[in-house]
PASE-935116 format. One record per residue (C-alpha): residue in three letters; x, y negated, z negated. Coordinates in steps of 0.001 Angstrom, whole numbers, plus 500000, padded with zeros to 6 digits. Example, Ala and Ser with C-alpha at 12.3 -4.5 7.8 and 13.67 -1.06 7.14 Angstrom:
// residues 2
ALA512300504500492200
SER513670501060492860
END
This chain:
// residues 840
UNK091406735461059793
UNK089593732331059423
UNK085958732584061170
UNK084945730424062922
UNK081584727381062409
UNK079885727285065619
UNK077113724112066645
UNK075628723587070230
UNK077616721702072438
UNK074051719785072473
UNK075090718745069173
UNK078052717313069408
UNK077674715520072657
UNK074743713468070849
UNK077071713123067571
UNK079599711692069626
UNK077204709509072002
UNK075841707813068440
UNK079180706759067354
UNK079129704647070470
UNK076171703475071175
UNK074839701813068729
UNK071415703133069246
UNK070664703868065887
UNK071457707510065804
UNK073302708970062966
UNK075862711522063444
UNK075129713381060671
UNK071056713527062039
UNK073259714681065143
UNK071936718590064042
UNK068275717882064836
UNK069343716948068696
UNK066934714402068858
UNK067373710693070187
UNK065618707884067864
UNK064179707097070721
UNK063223709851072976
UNK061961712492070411
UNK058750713611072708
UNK060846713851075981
UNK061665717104078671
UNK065527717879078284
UNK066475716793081608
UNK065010713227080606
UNK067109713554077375
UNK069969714279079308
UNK069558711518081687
UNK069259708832079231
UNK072155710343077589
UNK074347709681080981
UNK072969706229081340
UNK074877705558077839
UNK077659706833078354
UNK078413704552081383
UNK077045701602079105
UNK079394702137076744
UNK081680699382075893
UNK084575701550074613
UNK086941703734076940
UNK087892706403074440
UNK086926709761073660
UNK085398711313070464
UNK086966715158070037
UNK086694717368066946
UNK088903719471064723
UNK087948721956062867
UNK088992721670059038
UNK089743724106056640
UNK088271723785052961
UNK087884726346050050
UNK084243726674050804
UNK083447724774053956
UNK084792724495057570
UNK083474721077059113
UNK084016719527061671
UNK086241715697061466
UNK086008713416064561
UNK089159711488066033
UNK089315708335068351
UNK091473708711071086
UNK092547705851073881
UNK091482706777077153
UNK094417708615078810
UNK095921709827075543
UNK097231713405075687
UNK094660716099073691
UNK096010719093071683
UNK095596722214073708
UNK093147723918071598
UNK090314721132071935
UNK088429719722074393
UNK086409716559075185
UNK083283716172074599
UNK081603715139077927
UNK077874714393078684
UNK077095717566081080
UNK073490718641081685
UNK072093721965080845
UNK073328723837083662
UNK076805723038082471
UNK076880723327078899
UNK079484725616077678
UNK082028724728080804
UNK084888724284078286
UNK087438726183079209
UNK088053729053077109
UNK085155728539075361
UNK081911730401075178
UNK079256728596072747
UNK075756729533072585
UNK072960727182072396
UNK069812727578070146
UNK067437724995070583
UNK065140725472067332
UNK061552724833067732
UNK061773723411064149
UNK064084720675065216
UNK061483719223067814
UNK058466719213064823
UNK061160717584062753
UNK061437714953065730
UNK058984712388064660
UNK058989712445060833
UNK062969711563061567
UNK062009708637063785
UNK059906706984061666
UNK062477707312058583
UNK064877705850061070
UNK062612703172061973
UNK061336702571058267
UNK065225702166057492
UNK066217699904060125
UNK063086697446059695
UNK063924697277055553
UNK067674696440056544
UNK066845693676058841
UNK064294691981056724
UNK066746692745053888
UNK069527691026055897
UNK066918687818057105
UNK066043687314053569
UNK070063687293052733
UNK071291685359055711
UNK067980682459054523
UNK069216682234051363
UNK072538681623051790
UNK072896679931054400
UNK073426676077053085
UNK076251675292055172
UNK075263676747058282
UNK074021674137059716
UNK070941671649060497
UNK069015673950062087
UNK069330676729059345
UNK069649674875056060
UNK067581675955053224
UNK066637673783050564
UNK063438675134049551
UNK065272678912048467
UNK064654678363045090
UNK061209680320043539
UNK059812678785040017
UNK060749681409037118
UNK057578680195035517
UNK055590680677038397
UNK056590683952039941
UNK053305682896042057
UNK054782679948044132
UNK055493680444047525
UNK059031679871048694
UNK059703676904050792
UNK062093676339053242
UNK063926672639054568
UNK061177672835057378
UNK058417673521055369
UNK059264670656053335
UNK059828668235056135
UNK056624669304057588
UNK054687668960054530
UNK056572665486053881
UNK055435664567057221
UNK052338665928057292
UNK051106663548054053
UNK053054660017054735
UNK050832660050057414
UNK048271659834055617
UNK048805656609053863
UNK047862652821054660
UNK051346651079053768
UNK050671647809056151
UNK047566647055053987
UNK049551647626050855
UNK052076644992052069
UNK049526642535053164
UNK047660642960049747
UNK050913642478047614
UNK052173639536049512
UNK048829637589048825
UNK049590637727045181
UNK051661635696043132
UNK053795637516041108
UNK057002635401039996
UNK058540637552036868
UNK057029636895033721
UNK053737635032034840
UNK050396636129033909
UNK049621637349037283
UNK052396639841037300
UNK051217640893034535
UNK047770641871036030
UNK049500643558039077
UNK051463645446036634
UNK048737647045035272
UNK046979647571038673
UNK050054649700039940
UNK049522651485036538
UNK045644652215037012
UNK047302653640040752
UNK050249655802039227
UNK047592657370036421
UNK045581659033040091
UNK048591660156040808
UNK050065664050039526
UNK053404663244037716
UNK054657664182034790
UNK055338661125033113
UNK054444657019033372
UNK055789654453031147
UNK056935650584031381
UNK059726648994029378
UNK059722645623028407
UNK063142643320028294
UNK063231639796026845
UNK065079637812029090
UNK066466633956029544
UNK065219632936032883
UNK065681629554034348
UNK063013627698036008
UNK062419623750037475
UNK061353621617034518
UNK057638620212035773
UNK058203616969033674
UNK061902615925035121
UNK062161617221038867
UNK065608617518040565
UNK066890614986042055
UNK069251613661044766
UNK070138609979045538
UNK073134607680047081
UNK075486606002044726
UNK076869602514046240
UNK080345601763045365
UNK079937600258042210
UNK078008603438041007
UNK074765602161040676
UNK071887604104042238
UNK070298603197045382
UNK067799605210047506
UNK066596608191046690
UNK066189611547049282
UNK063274613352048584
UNK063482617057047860
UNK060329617884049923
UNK059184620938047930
UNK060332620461044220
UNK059578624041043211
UNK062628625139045326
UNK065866625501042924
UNK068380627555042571
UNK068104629580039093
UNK070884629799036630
UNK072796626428038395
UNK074392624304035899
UNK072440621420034653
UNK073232617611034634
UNK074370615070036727
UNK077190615460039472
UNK078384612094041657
UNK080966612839044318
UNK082152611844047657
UNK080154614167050543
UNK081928616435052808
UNK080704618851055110
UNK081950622924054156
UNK080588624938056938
UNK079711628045054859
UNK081715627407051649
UNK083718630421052357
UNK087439630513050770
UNK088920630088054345
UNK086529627041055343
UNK088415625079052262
UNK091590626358053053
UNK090692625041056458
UNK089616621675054868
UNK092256621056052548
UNK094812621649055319
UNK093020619049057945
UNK093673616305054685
UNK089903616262053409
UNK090028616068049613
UNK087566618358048019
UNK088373617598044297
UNK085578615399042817
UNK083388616040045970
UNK079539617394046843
UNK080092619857049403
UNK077117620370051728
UNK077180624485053179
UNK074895626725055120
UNK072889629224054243
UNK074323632714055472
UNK077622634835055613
UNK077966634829051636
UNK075411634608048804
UNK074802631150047079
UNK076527632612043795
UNK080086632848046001
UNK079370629597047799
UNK078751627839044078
UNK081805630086042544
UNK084579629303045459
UNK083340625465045145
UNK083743625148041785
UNK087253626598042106
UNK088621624540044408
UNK087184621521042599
UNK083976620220044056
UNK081485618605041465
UNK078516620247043043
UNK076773621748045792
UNK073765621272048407
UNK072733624271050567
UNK070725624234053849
UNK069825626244056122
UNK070747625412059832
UNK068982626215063058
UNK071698627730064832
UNK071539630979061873
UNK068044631800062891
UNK066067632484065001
UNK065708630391068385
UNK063663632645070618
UNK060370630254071434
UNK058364633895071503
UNK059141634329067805
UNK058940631935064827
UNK061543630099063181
UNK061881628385059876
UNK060393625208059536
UNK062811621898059213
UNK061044620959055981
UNK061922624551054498
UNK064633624934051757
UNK065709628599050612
UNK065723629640047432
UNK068779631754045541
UNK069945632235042113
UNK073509630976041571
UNK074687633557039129
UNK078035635065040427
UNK076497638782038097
UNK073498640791038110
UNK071397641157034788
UNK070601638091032321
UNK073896636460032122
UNK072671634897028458
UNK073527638831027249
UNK076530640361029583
UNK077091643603028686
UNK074263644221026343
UNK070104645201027010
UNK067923642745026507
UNK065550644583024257
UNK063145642634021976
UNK064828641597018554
UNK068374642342019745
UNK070824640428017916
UNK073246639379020985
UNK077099637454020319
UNK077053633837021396
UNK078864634693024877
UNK077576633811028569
UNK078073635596031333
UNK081626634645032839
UNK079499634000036442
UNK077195631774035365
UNK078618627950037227
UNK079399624809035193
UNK078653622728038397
UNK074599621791039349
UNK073703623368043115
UNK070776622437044491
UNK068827624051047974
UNK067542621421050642
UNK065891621432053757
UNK067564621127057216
UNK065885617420057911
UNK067309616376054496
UNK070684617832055799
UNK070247615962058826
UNK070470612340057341
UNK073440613607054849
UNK075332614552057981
UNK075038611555059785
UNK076608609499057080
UNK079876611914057738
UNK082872610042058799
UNK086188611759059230
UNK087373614588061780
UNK085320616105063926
UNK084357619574062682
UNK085201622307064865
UNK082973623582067407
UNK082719627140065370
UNK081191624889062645
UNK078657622798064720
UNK075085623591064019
UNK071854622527066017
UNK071181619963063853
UNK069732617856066625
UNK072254614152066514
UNK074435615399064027
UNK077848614714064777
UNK078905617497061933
UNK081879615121060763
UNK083357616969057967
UNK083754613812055987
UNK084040612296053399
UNK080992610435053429
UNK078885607884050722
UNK078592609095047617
UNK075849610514046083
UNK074516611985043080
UNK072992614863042263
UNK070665615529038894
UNK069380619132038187
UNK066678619454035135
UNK066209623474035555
UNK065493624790031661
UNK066071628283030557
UNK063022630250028927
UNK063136633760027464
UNK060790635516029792
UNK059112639042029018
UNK059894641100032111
UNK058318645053032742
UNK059786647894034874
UNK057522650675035835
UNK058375654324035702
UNK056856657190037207
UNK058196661033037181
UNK058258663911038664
UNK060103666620036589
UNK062469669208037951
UNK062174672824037415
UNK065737673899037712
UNK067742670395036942
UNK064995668429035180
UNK068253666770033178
UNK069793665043036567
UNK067502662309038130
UNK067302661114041895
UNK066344657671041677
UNK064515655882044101
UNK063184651864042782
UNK061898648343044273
UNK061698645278043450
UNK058340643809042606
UNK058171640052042200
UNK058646637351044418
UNK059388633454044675
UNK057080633046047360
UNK055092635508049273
UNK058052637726049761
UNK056389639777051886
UNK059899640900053492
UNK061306640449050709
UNK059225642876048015
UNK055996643808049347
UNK057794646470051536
UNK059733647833049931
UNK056488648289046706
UNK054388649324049493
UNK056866652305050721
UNK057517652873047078
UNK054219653496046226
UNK053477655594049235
UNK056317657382048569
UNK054800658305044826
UNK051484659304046597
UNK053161661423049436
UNK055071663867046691
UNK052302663890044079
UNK050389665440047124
UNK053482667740048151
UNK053745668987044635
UNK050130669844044810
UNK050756671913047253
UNK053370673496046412
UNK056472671910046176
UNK058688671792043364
UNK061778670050043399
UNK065226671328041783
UNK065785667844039787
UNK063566665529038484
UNK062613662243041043
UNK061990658913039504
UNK060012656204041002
UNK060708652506039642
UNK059050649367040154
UNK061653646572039200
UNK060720642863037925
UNK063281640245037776
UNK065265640819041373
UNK065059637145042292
UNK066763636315039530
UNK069837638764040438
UNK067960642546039306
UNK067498641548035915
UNK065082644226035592
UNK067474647366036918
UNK070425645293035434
UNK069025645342031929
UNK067694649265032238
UNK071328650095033333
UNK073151648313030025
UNK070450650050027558
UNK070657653262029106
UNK074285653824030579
UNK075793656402028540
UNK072899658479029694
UNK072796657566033091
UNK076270658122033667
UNK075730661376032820
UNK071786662495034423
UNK072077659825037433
UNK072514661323040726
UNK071703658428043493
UNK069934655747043177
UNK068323654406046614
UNK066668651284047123
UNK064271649505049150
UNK064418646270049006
UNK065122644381052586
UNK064227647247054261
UNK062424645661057046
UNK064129642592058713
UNK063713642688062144
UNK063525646005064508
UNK066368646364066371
UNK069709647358064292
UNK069712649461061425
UNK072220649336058513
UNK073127651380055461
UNK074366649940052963
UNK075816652631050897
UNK078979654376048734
UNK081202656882051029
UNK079569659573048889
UNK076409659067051010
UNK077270658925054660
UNK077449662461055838
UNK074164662752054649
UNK072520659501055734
UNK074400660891059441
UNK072334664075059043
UNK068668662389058180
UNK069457659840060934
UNK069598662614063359
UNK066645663595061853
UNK064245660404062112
UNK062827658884065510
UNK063813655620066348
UNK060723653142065715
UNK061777650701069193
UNK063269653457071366
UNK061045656205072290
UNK062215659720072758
UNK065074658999070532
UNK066483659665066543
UNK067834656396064982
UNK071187658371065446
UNK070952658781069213
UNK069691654886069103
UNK072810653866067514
UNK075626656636069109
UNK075138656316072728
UNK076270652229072115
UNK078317653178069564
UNK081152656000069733
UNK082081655542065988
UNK078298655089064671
UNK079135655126060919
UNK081801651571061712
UNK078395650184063430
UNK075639651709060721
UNK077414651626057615
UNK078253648502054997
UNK079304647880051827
UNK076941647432048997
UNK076388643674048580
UNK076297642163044939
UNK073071640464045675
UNK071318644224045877
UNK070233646361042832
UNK072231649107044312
UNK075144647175043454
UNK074664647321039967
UNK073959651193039863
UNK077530651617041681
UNK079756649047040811
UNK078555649204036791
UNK077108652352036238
UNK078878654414038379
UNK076010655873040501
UNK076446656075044011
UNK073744654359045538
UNK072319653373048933
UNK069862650149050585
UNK068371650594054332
UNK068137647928056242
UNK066268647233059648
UNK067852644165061384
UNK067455642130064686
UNK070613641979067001
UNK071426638809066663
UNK069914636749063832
UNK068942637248060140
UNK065499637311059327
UNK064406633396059012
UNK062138633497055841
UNK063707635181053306
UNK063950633553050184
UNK061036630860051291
UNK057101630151051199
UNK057248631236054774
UNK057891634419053800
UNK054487635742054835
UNK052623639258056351
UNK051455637112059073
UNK055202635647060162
UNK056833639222059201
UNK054278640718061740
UNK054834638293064259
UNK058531639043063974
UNK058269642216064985
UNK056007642115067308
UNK052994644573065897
UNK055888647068065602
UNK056096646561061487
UNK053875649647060665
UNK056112651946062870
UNK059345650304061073
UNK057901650622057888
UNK056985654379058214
UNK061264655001059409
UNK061672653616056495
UNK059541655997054542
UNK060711659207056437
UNK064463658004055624
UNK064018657330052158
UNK061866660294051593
UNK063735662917053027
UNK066608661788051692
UNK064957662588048483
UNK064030666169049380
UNK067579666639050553
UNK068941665503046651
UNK066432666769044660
UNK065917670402046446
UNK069670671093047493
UNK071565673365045697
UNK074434672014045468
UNK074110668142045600
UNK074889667032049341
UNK077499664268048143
UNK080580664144050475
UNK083473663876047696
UNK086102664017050076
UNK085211660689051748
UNK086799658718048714
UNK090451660127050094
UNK089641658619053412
UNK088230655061051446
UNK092120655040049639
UNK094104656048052623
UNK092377652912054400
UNK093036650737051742
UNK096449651997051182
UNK097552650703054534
UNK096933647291053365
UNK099268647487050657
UNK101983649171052972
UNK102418645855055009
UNK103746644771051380
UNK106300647396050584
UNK108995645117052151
UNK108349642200049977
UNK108091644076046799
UNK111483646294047409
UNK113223643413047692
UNK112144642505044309
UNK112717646109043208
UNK108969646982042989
UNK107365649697044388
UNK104093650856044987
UNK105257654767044960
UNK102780655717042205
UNK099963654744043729
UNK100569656936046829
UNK101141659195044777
UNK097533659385042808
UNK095733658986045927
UNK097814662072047254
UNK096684664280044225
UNK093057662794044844
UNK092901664221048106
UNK094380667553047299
UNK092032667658044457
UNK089008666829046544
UNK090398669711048987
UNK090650671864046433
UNK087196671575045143
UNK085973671949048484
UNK087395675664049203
UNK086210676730045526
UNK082866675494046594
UNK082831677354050175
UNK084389680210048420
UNK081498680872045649
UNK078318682588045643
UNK075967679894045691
UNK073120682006044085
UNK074757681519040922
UNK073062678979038959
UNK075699678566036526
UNK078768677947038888
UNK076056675635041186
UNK075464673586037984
UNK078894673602037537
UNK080091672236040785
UNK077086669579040719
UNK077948668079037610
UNK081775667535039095
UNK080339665795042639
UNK077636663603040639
UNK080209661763038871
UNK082986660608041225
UNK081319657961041981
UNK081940657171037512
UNK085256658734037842
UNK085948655337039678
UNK085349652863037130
UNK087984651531035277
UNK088237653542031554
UNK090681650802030766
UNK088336647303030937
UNK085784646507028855
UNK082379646387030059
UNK081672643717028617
UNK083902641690030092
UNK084121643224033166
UNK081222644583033909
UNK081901645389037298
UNK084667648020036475
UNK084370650104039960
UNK088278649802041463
UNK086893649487045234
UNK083532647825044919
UNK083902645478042013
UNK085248642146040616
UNK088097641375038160
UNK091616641842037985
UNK091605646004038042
UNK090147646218041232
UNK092390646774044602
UNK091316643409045897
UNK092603641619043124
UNK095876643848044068
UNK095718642702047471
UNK095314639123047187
UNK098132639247044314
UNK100286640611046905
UNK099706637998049698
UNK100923635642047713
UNK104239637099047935
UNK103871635155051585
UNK101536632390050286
UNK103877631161047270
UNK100930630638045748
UNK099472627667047818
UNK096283629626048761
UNK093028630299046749
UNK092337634169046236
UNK089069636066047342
UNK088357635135043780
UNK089816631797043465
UNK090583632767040093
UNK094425632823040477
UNK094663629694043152
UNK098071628093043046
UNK099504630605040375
UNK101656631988042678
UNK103164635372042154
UNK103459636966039063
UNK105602640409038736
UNK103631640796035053
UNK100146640552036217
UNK101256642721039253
UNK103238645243037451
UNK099297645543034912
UNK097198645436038092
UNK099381648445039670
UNK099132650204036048
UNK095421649665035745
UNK094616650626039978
UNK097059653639039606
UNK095812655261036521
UNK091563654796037181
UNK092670656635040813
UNK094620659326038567
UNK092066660073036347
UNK089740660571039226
UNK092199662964040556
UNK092325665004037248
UNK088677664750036641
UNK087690666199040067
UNK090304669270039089
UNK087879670320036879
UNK089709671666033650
UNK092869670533032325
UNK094506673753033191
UNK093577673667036759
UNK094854670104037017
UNK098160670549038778
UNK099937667631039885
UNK103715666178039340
UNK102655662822038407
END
């Protein structure tokens, strides 16, 4: 007869209120009869509470127990029953009853012995339970903090990561590092720094650069980084030649020269122009644009042979010179007209006597060594750059402008084209001849970039790049000073942060650039002697050059890698013009789809350009603009702290310091993450827009029994890749370093996976399939394809191809060399060959 294991009824009424409850009472500390809680308490208190929880109790079933036979041991196993389920006979529930009723079970008599031992027992059991709960919630804080990178804004981590070489260094979180970040950019005097700077002459390669060079040196050396170094490039430069000035004068109809117009400030050129002498009819251009000659052409004005006079604005002077000498002008004048800037009488405006300088090279980088760095002693093939013009352009000033344009005759210009020339007609011509004589000389220039670095503890092998440029034609306050003065502040404010504490994952480099006006020459030349390292250790590159142009719109120009997280520091920044706002609230509440009103493509004329479109490094430039004009004095001697002040209207040192929180969080964000914040998956979105412009084609080419099936079909095993990627990602552990690296090293390079493996970079330089220039690019593709509708009358985006007409050849080699750069990004974001699955 099997005897039978007898326990209060006290017993198992708290065992079975614990399994409930969730008070923190264990069932099997049930034997003690003590509540967590409640361990000095009378009974009747005890069995109050005990009442009170069993009416709070979420669940409506009942917990019963069976007795179990073993070889040694009876126990007792619990069972969950649905309220209203029908019990075995032999058991009953297990209600809450006070003492007067325990033992009411029918057919049951059970005895109970409350031990005296159990109540001393009471307290050591609540501490235990107390000790055990508090070590599993700090156990479970310290887990939830550390992985918790994709929570969310409010509880992302970036600062998880302790020094194995300092087991002393205190942990920082995204906060802490924001604070800190915050705490010591406040600290710094950036509006004297650009006021300083702009007072200096500094054009690259003159003596006084030279001396500012070494001043920003003497500053860096304060400073606690890791490492400071220059490199020097040899480059040809083009300046005026002080003996033989420009010159412009009108030809009579015999050709002999007759009066000459002065060029009222004969240091303003544009570099890199072709030199010589140009004689043409005049005609009027609008902004030299493709579609203004098209327009032209079509209204009967003959632009072969001709000077075209253009604005400044809409395109750089490079295009403007490029797309002229394509459709067969001899030369070019550019001015800058009223109605671009500025014509608020409580702001100033460009002078009339004021010509704008620009370089006319259609490239970045010295174009007398495309492809190759410019290091001292270099032995370099006798090759130019394919951008540099073979037709003279020359800047003039908007009174000079003003006499050309009254010697128009011909049609009327259209009112979209009429400036505020004040008694211009704006004819578009053609007008008197005249002739134009440019005497710029080359000279092989010494040029120095400054480097300063802060190493990274985990990743010291993948730098976030943040650089400047230095010199200026001019003052350039706007146009350098700025952006040195938030560089250098920059420099200051992490040296500090990393003196107290902070340590970032990968390594931050800080570079002052020389040559920019001359189309980045400086971060040009660095690129082409360091690429097959850069490719590799590059992460971003973000510049800040013309980041303060006004006050009132802000722009980022940027590759779709970068726009999630420019969203999330932009929601993260207060606006510097609308109080109680972030720059994203600023923008969104005008703007449903913020990122169509925020974010641009990277312009050529930026050194962020180069980093994307040649190296293959996704980059980004901030811009502050005004609403409705461009900033008047870039690019000119007006180009002054006092008129850049006056612009904004004493709000520059709150721009400047958006500026600064932007760019430097943005830092924290790519040096201290994890894994690298780069949205891959954006690039499927980029194709699938352009792929709808080739759709509107597919008619055209099928009846020609072409198809553009292959190419929908690489951008289909991009995205799954990209998809892919993503759920291995959210999948992992992300405290393992190896699998983080890993996954890094596969986001860092999309942006490379883009560039054509199939052009030389040499002769294309530019070899990015969405961002560049040459024949691989999907562009090139597109304007191809409108001539299917053109038959070839119209000039290309290019103008390289005008008149050509379609060619099924050069079609069938653009598809081939689109479709297979967009393939091999697909296979390269697959990781391994044998996870690359795809029915291409």
């Amino acid at each position: 007869m099997v005897q039978e294991t007898q326990r209060p009824v006290a017993e198992l009424n708290l065992a079975a209120v614990s399994s409930h409850s969730g008070l923190g009472f264990d069932r099997h500390e049930a034997g003690t009869g003590v509540l967590s809680s409640g361990g000095g308490t009378s009974m009747e208190q005890r069995w109050g509470l005990l009442r009170r929880v069993q009416q709070w109790s979420p669940r409506t079933s009942q917990t019963i127990y069976r007795r179990v036979e073993g070889p040694q041991l009876e126990h007792l196993e619990e069972e969950d029953r649905e309220e209203g389920a029908e019990l075995p006979a032999q058991f009953c529930p297990m209600e809450l009853k006070g003492p007067e009723h325990l033992g009411s079970c029918p057919g049951r008599s059970i005895p109970i012995p409350w031990a005296a031992a159990g109540r001393k027992a009471a307290p050591y059991l609540v501490l235990t339970t107390l000790l055990i709960f508090t070590g599993a919630f700090l156990l479970g804080y310290v887990a939830f903090r550390g992985s918790c990178q994709a929570c969310g804004d409010s509880v992302l981590v970036v600062g998880e990561d302790i020094n194995p070489e300092d087991s002393g260094q205190t942990t920082l979180y995204w906060s802490d590092l924001q604070a800190m970040f915050l705490r010591f950019l406040g600290e710094g005097h950036m509006e004297d720094t650009i006021r300083l700077t702009s007072l200096r002459e500094r054009v690259a390669g003159s003596a006084r650069m030279a001396t500012l060079v070494q001043d920003i040196l003497d500053k860096l050396s304060r400073q606690k980084l890791d490492h400071v170094w220059t490199d020097t490039h040899y480059v040809g430069l083009q300046f005026p030649d002080p003996a033989h000035a420009n010159t412009l004068h009108w030809v009579d109809a015999d050709g002999s020269v007759q009066e000459q117009l002065p060029l009222e400030d004969p240091e303003v050129y544009c570099p890199y122009s072709a030199t010589g002498n140009a004689t043409g009819k005049l005609v009027y251009a609008h902004y030299g644009r493709p579609e203004d000659l098209q327009d032209l052409k079509a209204k009967g004005v003959e632009l072969a042979g001709s000077l075209l006079l253009v604005r400044v604005g809409i395109t750089s002077f490079a295009q403007k010179v490029a797309i002229a000498q394509d459709f067969g002008a001899q030369g070019v004048l550019i001015y800058p007209d009223p109605s671009d800037f500025y014509q608020d009488p409580h702001k100033p405006g460009l002078s009339s006597h004021q010509a704008v300088y620009g370089h006319v090279h259609l490239g970045t980088g010295d174009p007398y060594t495309p492809g190759f760095p410019s290091f001292n002693q270099t032995q370099f093939p006798p090759v130019e750059s394919s951008g540099l013009p073979s037709i003279p352009a020359q800047p003039i000033s908007a009174n000079i402008a003003d006499q050309l344009l009254r010697k128009l005759t011909g049609p009327v210009a259209p009112q979209e084209w009429k400036g505020h020339l004040s008694g211009s007609p704006y004819r578009l011509g053609p007008g008197p001849d005249l002739r134009l004589v440019v005497n710029n000389h080359r000279v092989s220039t010494p040029i120095s970039n400054i480097f300063a670095c802060i190493e990274g503890f985990a990743e010291p092998d993948h730098y976030v790049v943040i650089g400047a440029q230095r010199d200026a034609w001019g003052p350039g306050a706007a146009k350098s000073a700025v952006g040195t003065a938030i560089l250098l502040e920059l420099v200051r404010t992490f040296s500090s942060m990393v003196s107290n504490g902070f340590r970032p994952r990968r390594s931050l480099l800080f570079i002052s650039w020389d040559g920019g006006d001359f189309g980045s020459v400086g971060a040009t030349e660095w690129l082409e002697g360091y690429l097959s390292v850069l490719h590799l250790k590059a992460v971003v590159y973000v510049s800040l050059d013309n980041s303060v142009l006004g006050d009132g719109k802000f722009h980022a120009k940027t590759s779709p890698l970068l726009v999630s997280l420019i969203e999330n520091i932009l929601k993260q920044v207060d606006s510097p013009n609308h109080s109680g706002q972030t720059l994203y609230e600023q923008v969104a509440l005008t703007h449903p789809s913020w990122d169509a009103e925020v974010i641009q493509p990277l312009p050529m004329d930026s050194s962020a350009y180069s980093f994307t479109a040649f190296a293959g490094v996704p980059a980004v430039e901030f811009s502050f603009m005004e609403d409705d004009r461009v900033y008047p004095f870039l690019h000119t001697k007006e180009d002054t702290y006092e008129n850049l002040h006056k612009m904004l209207r004493g709000r520059l040192p709150a721009v400047v310091q958006a500026v600064a929180q932007l760019a430097g969080q943005l830092l924290i964000r790519l040096s201290h993450d994890h894994l690298l914040p780069l949205d891959f998956g954006r690039y499927g979105d980029v194709v699938l827009r352009h792929i709808g412009n080739l759709n509107e084609f597919s008619g055209d080419l099928k009846e020609r029994g072409l198809t553009l099936q292959w190419v929908y079909s690489a951008r289909g095993d991009y995205i799954r890749a990209a998809e892919k990627l993503r759920k291995e990602i959210y999948s992992s552990e992300r405290n393992d370093e190896r699998l983080m690296r890993m996954y890094n090293v596969r986001i860092m390079r999309v942006e490379f996976y883009f560039l054509s493996q199939y052009v030389s970079p040499a002769d294309s330089p530019f070899r990015h399939i969405f961002l560049g220039q040459g024949d691989h690019t999907l562009g090139a593709l597109v304007d191809h394809l409108r001539m299917l509708r053109t038959d070839g009358s119209g000039a290309a985006s290019s103008g390289l191809t005008a008149g050509l007409g379609f060619q099924e050849s050069r079609f069938r080699r653009q598809l081939a060399l689109l479709t297979w750069t967009l393939q091999g990004a697909a296979n390269a974001l697959s990781g391994d060959v044998w996870n690359i699955d795809n029915n291409f």
